[in-house]
C-alpha positions, 0 to 999 in steps of 0.5 A: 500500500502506498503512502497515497492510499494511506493519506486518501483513508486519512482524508476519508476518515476525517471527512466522515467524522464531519458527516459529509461522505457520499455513498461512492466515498463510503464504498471507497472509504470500505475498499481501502480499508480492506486493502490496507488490511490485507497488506497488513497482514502479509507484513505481518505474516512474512515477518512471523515466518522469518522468525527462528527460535532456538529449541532445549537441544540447540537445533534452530527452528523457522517458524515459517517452515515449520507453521507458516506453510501449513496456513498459506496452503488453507 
């Protein structure tokens, strides 16, 4: 999501906090906001697979491979 994006939401919001979105910038307003979620979540997703911890024996272990491939698959 570009900084573009972020600010129109911005400017949406506070828009809408005076009363005075129409229909067309409600629908916008929805879109981006679901945009901006799912972009979320596959940061966070990715940076969740690039964590390795390291287990009692001294065997590293990435959670991506280990759990991250199972949920992209559902």
């Amino acid at each position: 999501m570009n900084q573009e994006k972020i600010h129109r939401i911005n400017e949406l919001y506070h828009k809408g906090k005076k009363g005075q979105l129409t229909d067309e910038e409600k629908s916008e307003q929805k879109a981006l906001r679901k945009e901006y979620v799912e972009a979320f979540k596959r940061n966070l997703r990715c940076q969740l697979n690039n964590i390795d911890i390291q287990e009692e024996d001294g065997t590293i272990t990435n959670l991506g491979e280990k759990y991250g491939n199972e949920r992209e698959k559902n």
